[in-house]
C-alpha positions as CSV (number, residue, x, y, z in Angstrom):
1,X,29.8,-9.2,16.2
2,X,27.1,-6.6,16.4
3,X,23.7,-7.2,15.8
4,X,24.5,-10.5,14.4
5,X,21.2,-12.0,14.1
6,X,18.4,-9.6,15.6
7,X,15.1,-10.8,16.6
8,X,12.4,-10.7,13.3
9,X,9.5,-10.0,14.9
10,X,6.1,-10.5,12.7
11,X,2.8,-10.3,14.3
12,X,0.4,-12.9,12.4
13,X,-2.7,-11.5,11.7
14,X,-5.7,-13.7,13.1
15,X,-7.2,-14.0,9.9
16,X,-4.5,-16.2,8.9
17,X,-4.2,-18.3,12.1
18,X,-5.4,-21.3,10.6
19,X,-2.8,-21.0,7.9
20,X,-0.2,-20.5,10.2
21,X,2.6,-18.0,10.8
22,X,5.3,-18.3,8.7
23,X,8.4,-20.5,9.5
24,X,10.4,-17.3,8.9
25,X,8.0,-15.3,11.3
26,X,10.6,-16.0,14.3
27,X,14.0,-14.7,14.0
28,X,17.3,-15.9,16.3
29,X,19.0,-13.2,18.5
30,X,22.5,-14.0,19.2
31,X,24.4,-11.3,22.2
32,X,27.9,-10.5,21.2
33,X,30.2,-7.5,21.7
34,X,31.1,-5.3,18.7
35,X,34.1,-6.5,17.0
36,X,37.4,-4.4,17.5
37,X,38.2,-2.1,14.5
38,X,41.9,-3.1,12.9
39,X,42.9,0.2,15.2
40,X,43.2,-2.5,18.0
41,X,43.1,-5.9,16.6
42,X,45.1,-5.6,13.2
43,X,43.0,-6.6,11.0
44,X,40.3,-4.8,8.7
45,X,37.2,-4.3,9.5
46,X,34.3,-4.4,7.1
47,X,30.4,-4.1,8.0
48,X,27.7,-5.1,5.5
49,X,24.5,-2.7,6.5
50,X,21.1,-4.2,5.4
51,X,17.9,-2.6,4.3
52,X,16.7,-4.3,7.7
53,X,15.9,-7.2,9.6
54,X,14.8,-9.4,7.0
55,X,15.8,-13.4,6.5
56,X,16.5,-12.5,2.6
57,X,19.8,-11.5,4.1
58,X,20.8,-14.9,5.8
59,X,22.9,-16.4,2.7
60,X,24.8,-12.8,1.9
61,X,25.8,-12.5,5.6
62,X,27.1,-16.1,5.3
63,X,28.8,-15.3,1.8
64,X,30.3,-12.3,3.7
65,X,30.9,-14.1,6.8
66,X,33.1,-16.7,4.9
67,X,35.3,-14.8,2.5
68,X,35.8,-12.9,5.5
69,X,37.3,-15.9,7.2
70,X,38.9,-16.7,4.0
71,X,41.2,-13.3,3.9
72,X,41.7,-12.6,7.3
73,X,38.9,-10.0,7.5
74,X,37.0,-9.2,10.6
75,X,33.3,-9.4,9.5
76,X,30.5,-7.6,11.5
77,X,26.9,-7.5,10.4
78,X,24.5,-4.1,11.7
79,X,21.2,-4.1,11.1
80,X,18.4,-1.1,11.2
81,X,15.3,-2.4,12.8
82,X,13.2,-1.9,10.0
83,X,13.0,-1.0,6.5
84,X,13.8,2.9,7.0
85,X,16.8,5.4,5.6
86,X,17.0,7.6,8.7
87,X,17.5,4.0,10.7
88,X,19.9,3.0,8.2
89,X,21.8,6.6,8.4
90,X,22.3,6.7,11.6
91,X,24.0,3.1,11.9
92,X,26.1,4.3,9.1
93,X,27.1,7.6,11.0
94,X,28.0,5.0,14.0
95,X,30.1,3.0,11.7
96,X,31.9,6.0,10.7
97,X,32.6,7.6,14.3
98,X,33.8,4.0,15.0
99,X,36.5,4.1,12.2
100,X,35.7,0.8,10.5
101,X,37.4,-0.2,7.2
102,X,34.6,-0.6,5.3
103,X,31.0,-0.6,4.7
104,X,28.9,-2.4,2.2
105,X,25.4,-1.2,1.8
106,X,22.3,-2.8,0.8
107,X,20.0,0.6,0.2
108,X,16.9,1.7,1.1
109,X,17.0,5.2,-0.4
110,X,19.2,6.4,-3.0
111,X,19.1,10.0,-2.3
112,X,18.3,9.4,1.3
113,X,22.0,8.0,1.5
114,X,24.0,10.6,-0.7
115,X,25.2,12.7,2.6
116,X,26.3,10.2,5.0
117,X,28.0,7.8,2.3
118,X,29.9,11.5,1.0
119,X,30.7,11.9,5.2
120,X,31.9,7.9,4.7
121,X,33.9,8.7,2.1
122,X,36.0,12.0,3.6
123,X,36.6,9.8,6.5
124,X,38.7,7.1,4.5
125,X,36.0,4.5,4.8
126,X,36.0,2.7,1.3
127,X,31.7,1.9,1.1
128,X,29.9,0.0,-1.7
129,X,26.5,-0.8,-2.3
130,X,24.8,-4.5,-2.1
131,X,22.0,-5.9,-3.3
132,X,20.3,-2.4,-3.9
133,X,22.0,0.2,-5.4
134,X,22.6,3.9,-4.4
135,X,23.3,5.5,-7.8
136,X,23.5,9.0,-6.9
137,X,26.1,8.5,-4.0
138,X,30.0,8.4,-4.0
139,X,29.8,4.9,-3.4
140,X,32.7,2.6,-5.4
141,X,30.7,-0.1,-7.0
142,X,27.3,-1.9,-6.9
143,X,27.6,-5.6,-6.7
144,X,24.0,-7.9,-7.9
145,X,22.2,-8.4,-9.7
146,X,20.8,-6.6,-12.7
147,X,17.6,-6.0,-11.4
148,X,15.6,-4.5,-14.8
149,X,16.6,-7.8,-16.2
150,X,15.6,-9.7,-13.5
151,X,12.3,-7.8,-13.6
152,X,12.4,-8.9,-17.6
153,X,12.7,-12.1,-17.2
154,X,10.0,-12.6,-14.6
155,X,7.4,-10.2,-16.4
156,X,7.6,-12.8,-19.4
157,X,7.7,-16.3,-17.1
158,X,5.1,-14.4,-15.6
159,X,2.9,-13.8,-18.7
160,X,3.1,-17.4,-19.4
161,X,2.1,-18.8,-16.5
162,X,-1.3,-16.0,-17.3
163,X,-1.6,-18.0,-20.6
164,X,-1.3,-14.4,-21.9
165,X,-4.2,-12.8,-20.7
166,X,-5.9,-11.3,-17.8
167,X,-4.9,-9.2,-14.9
168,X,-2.3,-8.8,-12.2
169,X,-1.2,-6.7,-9.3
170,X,2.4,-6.0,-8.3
171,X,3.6,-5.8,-4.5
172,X,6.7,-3.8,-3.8
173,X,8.5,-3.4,-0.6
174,X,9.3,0.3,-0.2
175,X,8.3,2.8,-3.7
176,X,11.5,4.2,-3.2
177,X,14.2,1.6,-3.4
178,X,15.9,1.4,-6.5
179,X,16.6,-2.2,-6.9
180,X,12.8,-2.6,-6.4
181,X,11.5,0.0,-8.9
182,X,13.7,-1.3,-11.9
183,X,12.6,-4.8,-11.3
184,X,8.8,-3.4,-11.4
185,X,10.0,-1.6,-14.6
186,X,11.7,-4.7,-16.3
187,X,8.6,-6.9,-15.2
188,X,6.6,-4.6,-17.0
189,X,8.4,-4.5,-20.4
190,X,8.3,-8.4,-20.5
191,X,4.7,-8.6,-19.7
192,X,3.9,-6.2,-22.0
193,X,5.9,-8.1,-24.5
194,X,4.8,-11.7,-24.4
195,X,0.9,-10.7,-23.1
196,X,0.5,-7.3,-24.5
197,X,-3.6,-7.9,-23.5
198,X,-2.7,-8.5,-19.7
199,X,-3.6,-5.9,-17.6
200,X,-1.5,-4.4,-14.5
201,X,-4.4,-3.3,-11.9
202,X,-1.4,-1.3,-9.7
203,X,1.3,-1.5,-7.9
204,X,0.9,-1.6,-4.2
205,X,3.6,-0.4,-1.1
206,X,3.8,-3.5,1.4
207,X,6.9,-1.7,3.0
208,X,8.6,-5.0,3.5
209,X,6.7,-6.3,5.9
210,X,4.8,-9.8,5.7
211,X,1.9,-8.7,7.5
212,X,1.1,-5.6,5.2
213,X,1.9,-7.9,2.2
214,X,-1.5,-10.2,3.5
215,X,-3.0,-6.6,3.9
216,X,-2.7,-5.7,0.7
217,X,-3.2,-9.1,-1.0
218,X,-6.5,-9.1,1.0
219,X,-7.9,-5.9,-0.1
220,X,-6.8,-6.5,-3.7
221,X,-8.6,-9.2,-4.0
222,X,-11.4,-7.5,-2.5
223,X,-11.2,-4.8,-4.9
224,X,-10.1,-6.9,-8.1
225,X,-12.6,-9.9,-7.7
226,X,-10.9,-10.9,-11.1
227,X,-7.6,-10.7,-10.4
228,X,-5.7,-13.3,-12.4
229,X,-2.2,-13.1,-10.7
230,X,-0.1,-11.2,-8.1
231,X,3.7,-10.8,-8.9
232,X,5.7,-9.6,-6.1
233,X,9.5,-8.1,-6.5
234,X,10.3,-7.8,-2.9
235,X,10.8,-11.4,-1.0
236,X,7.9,-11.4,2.1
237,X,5.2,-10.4,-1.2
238,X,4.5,-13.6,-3.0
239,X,4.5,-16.2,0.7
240,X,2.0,-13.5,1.8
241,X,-0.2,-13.5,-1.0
242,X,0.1,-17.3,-1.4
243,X,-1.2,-17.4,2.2
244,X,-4.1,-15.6,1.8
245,X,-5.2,-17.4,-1.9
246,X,-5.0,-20.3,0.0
247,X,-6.9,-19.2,2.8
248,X,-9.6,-17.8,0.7
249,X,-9.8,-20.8,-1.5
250,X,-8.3,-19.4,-4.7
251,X,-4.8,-20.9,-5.2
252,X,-5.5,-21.9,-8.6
253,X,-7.2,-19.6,-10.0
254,X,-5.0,-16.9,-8.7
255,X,-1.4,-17.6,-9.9
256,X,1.4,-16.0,-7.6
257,X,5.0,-15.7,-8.0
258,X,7.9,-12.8,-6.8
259,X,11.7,-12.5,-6.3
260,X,13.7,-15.0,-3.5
261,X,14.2,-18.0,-1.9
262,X,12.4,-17.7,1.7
263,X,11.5,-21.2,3.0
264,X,7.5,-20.2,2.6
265,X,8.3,-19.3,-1.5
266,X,10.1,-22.9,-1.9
267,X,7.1,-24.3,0.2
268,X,4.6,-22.4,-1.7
269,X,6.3,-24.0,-5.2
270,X,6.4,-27.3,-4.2
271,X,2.6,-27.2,-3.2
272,X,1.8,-25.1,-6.2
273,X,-0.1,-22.2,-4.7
274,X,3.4,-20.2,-6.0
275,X,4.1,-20.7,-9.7
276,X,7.9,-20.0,-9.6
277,X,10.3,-17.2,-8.3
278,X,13.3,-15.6,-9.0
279,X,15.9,-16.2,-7.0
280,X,19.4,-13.9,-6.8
281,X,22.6,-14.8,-5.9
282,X,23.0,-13.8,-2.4
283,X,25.6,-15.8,-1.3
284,X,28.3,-14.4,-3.7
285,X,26.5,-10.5,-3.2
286,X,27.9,-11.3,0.3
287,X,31.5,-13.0,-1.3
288,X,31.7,-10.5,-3.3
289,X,31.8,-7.7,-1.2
290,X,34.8,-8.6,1.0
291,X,36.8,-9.4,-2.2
292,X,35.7,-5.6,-3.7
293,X,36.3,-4.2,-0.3
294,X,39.6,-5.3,-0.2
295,X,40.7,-4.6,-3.7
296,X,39.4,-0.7,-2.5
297,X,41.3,-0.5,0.6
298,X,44.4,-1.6,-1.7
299,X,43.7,1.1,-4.2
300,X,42.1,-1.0,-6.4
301,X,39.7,0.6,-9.0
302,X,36.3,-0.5,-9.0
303,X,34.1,-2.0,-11.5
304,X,30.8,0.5,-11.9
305,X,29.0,-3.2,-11.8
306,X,29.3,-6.7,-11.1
307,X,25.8,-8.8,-11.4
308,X,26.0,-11.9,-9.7
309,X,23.5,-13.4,-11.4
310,X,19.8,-14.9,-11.0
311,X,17.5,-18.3,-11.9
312,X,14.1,-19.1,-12.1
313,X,12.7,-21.6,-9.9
314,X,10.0,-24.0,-9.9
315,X,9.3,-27.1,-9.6
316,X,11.2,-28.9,-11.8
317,X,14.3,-27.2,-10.3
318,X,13.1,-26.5,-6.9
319,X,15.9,-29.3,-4.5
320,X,18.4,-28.7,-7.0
321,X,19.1,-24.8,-7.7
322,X,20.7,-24.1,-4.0
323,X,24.2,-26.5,-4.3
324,X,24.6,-25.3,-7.8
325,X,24.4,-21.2,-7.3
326,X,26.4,-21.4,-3.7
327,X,29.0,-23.3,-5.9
328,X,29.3,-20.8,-8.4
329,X,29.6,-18.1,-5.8
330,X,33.0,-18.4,-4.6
């Protein structure tokens, strides 16, 4: 399998070295050659391509890795480094000069991937997108969830939590992901809707990356001494924040919360420096994808959509939410 599980590699900042590096900080690297294309070995072969190296991923690789196993599939997983379209192109243009099956995408760039999913396509690959959509590309469906009602949903938990008033700052992992931007959007239109007096102070680029999340959390707070809450709709945003509030003594009075299930956001609700989050169905994104794969190579037509589907967590749900979504996900 390529790229199975590359290193994550997160440099703490020393100014949270009494809080500690999170338990996601160090990733698992596991050496293995690429897996023969169905040109060889028989079988299909279907990649799911990641933004990047991020532990978000774990439970769609393990959805994908399963149904995989389930249908005969060979599975492999390649990751870009980092959080970048040109990164993610040029594994995609690899993929393609390899001759694999198919290719599901989780996007970094809509426009960004228009040319080389259109190069996909003439070459008889079947690709869909994952997780994040790419719209304006020729890919055959976008299976998750329905991120401006995701965003909804938080932006009025979120209100509540505020008591309806005050102000908050939004983190978001990359201005240009679409996913991202419509969750920021549907957060909006439910704040606005249950705490029409709330204020949004901005919405900050943290690039998906833990440590520029606790930069910009830091200076935030610097520059909004009043700062009532920080919402983040990318996964590394609302650990990050939670970690500095708690460092600086404000967990409390700041109220934090944000999208996924990282081990540091479940940590973070059952202490109570994170008020909830919103967590997707990853699993069956990554369930999912084989199934839609294999209906494409079979000249199945597509749906446009499939959402798979979120829940909020706190902490009245917080050791229970896991068995029930990975059930539904098959």
């Amino acid at each position: 399998m390529r790229n199975r599980w590359p290193a994550l590699l997160i440099t703490a900042l020393a100014a949270l070295a009494c809080a500690g590096s999170p338990s996601w900080a160090l990733g698992r690297k596991e050496a293995s050659p690429p897996a023969p294309s169905r040109h060889s070995s028989g079988k299909l072969t279907f990649v799911i391509v990641p933004k990047g190296v991020h532990p978000y991923f774990e439970p769609v690789y393990r959805g994908f890795e399963e149904a995989a196993a389930r249908y005969g599939v060979t599975p492999e997983v390649d990751a870009p480094p980092r959080f970048d379209v040109s990164l993610q192109v040029k594994v995609i243009e690899d993929l393609i000069a390899r001759g694999v099956d198919g290719i599901a995408i989780s996007a970094n760039d809509d426009m960004g991937l228009v040319g080389v999913i259109h190069e996909a396509t003439l070459a008889g690959i079947k690709v869909i997108t994952v997780d994040a959509p790419a719209p304006s590309t020729e890919a055959l469906t976008y299976i998750g969830t329905d991120n401006a009602s995701a965003g909804y949903l938080a932006g009025r938990r979120m209100a509540g939590v505020m008591g309806g008033r005050g102000s908050v700052a939004i983190l978001q992992g990359g201005l240009a992901a679409t996913n991202l931007t419509q969750r920021t959007g549907g957060f909006r239109r439910g704040l606005a809707e249950v705490g029409p007096g709330i204020t949004v102070v901005g919405v900050v680029d943290e690039k998906g990356d833990f440590s520029q999340s606790v930069t910009a959390t830091e200076t935030l707070l610097r520059e909004h001494p009043d700062l009532s809450a920080i919402f983040s709709v990318s996964a590394e945003g609302a650990p990050a924040a939670a970690a500095v509030v708690k460092r600086l003594g404000r967990a409390g009075r700041v109220r934090v919360a944000g999208f996924d299930d990282l081990g540091d956001t479940l940590a973070g609700i059952r202490d109570g420096s994170i008020s909830f989050c919103v967590v997707q169905n990853t699993y069956r994104m990554g369930w999912l994808s084989v199934e839609q794969l294999l209906g494409a190579v079979h000249g199945k037509r597509l749906p446009v959509f499939t959402d798979t589907g979120v829940m909020l967590v706190d902490r009245a749900n917080v050791d229970t939410y896991k068995a029930l979504m990975e059930n539904e996900g098959r």
